[in-house]
N, C-alpha and C positions, 0 to 999 in steps of 0.2 A: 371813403368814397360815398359815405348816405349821407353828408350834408347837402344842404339845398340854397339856392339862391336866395339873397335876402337883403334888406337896406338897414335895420337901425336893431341894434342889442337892447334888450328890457332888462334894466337895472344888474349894469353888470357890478356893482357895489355889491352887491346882494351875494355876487358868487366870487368876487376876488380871491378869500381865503382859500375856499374850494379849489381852486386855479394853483397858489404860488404853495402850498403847506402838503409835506409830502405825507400819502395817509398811512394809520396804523391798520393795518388788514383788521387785525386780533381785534382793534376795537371799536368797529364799524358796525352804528344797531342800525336795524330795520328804516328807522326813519332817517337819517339820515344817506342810505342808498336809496331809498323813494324818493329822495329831492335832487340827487344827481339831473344832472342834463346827461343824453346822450355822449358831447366830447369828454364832459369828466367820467364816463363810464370806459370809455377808450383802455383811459390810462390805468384803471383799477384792473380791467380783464386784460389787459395787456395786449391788444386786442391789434392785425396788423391791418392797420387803417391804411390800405393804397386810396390811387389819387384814382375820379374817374376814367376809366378805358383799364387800370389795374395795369399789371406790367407789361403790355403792348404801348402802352400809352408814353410809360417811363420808358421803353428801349425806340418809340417814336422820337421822343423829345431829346431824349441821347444822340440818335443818330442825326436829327435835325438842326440840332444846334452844335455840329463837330465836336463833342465831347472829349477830350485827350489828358491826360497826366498836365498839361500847360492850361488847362483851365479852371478858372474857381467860379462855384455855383453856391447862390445865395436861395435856401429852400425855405419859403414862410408858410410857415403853420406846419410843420417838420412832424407833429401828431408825435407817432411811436417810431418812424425813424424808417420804415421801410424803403422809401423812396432816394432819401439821403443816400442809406446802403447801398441801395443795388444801382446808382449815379457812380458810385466811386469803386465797386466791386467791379462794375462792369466796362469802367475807361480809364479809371486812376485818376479822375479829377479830383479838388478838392472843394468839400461841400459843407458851408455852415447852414446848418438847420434850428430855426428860430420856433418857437413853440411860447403860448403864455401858460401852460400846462406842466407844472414843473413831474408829476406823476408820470405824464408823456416822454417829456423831456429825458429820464431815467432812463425807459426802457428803452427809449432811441440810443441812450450811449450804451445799455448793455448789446444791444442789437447787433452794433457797428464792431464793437469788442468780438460778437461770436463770429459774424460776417469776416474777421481779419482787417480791417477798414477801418477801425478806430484813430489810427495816427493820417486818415483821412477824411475821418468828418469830427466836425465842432459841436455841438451843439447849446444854444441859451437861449434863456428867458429874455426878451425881447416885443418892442409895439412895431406893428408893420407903419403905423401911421406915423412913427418917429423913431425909426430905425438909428443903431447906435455905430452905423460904419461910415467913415468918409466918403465924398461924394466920389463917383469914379472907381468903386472899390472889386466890383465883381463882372466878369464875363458876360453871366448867366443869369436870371432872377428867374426860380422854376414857382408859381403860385397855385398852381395844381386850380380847384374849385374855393380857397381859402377866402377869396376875396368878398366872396357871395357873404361870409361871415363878419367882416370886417363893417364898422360902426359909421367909418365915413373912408368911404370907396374911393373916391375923389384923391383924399389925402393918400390913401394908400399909391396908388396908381402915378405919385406924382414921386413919394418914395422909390418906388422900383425906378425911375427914370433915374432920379440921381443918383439911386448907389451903381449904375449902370456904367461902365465904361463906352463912351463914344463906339457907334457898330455893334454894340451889347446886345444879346438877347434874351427878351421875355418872354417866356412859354407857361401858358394860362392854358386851362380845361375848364371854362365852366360850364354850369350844368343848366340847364333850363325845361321849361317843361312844353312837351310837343303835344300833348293833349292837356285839355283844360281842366282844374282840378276841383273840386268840390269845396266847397267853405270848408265843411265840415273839415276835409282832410289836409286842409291848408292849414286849419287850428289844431289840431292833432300835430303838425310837426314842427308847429310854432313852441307849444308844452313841449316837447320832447328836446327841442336843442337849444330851448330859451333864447329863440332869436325872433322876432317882429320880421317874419318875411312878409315879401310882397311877390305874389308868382312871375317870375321873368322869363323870358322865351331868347329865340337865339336870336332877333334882331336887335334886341336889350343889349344884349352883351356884344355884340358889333358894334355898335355903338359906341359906347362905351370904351371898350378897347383899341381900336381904331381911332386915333384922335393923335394930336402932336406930343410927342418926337418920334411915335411910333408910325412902321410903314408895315405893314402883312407881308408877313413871305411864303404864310403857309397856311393852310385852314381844311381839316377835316372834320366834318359831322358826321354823330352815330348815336344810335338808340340803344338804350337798355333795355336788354329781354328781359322777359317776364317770366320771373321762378314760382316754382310750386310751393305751399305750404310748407310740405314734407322736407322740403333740401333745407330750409332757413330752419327750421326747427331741426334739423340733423347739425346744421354750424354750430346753432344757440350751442346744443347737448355739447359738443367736439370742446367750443372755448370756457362751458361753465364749468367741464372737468379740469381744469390746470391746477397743480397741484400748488400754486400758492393760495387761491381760492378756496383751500379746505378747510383754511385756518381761519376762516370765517365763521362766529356764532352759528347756530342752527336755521335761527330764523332770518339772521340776515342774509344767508345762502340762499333763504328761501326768498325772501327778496329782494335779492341779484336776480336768482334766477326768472322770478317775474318782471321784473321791471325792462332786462334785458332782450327779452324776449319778444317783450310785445312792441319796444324799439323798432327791433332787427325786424318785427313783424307789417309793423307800420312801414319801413322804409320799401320794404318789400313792395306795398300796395302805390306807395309813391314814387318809386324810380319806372313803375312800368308806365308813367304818364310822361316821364321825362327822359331826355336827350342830351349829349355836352360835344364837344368842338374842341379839337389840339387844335392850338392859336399859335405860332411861333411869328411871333413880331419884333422886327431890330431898329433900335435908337439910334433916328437919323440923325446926322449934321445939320444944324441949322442951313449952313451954305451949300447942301444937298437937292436942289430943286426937286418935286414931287414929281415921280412917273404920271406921263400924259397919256402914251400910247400904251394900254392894259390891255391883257388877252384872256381868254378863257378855255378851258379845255370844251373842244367839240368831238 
């Protein structure tokens, strides 16, 4: 849930290997956990990356989209698997969770394995922008805030529609910022998740979202509070003790331990500027004409 809104990836060639090559703990030096991005640090700390609003949000999106054992949900950017899990833990659906993170990818199947859900969720390597299922193939398309990451948004967004079954729906959280953000700390989380953002707010992402085959059926906005120093540096401590983590060199622990920190630290100064939106929008029929008469709660 710390990634942030964004438009174009910087040299993702650069980090492929990073991405698909699964790592050796025992032999990870100093430098090369100084060049992780944040998402590949995910998957090293095994880290349970929820989407933003965290599990209010996921039992939002469950309840909003009738969630049941008869539906299949397509989850992209699936991280370490949390969401996937607790989608089929909590309704019996069934849920492929797509990930270019093969590190991620893993801990999502061990996840679903400890959860009892494994012979309920999928999970692969997979591009959101040329998705590998027939068109018509899923209920549900859950994109959490993934999309802010994605290189060409457009293409994505045209994906989710087709692997959409006719009346399908897409439930998006993205995140945007409700107070304006400092260059400085714009470039600060541009380094950190190797992504060329551009600060977006929530009528960006309206936008955006709200366009053909899609019609709104749902829209709730909410602010991220703003945490103490102290709590983020008690997480850091809580996930840098995991006992796979031990079996890292001296100095690379020492490493980890900084580089993750100051992440978790930055993200911290950056979600208290920003806000996100459960989106639950369903793919209309072309021969569906557009509501005229719209109401609003008074």
């Amino acid at each position: 849930m710390h990634s942030v809104t964004s438009q174009k990836k910087t040299s993702p060639e650069a980090h492929a290997n990073d991405a698909t090559a699964p790592l050796d703990i025992k032999a990870l030096s100093p430098e090369a956990i100084s060049t992780m991005s944040y998402n590949e640090l995910i998957g090293l700390v095994r880290e349970t990356n929820r989407p933003p609003g965290g599990s209010k949000a996921i039992m939002e999106v469950a309840h909003q989209c009738f969630l049941n054992p008869g539906k299949t949900v397509l989850e992209i950017g699936t991280s370490t698997g949390i969401t996937a899990s607790e989608l089929a833990q909590l309704t019996g659906c069934k849920v492929v969770g797509i990930d270019i993170n093969e590190n991620s990818l893993a801990e999502a199947r061990e996840r679903a394995s400890r959860k009892k859900v494994a012979h309920l969720c999928t999970f692969q390597k997979d591009d959101a922008t040329a998705l590998s299922f027939p068109d018509e193939s899923f209920d549900v398309v859950f994109c959490g805030n993934v999309t802010s990451l994605v290189s060409n948004r457009d293409k994505a967004l045209a994906e989710y529609a087709r692997v959409l079954k006719p009346g399908g729906l897409l439930a998006a959280i993205p995140m945007y910022y409700i107070k304006e953000p400092s260059d400085q700390l714009v470039n600060d989380v541009r380094k950190a998740i190797r992504v060329n953002i551009t600060p977006q707010y929530r009528q960006d992402w309206e936008n955006f979202f709200k366009v053909s085959p899609f019609a709104t059926l749902s829209q709730s906005n909410f602010s991220f509070d703003e945490l103490p120093v102290s709590t983020v540096d008690a997480f850091c401590k809580m996930i840098l003790k995991r006992p796979h983590l031990q079996s890292l060199p001296a100095d690379s622990q020492q490493a980890l331990n900084k580089i993750y920190t100051e992440f978790m630290q930055l993200f911290r100064v950056n979600l208290a500027h920003m806000g996100f939106s459960t989106l639950i929008l369903r793919k209309e029929s072309p021969d569906i004409d557009a509501e005229l008469f719209t109401s609003s709660k008074i």
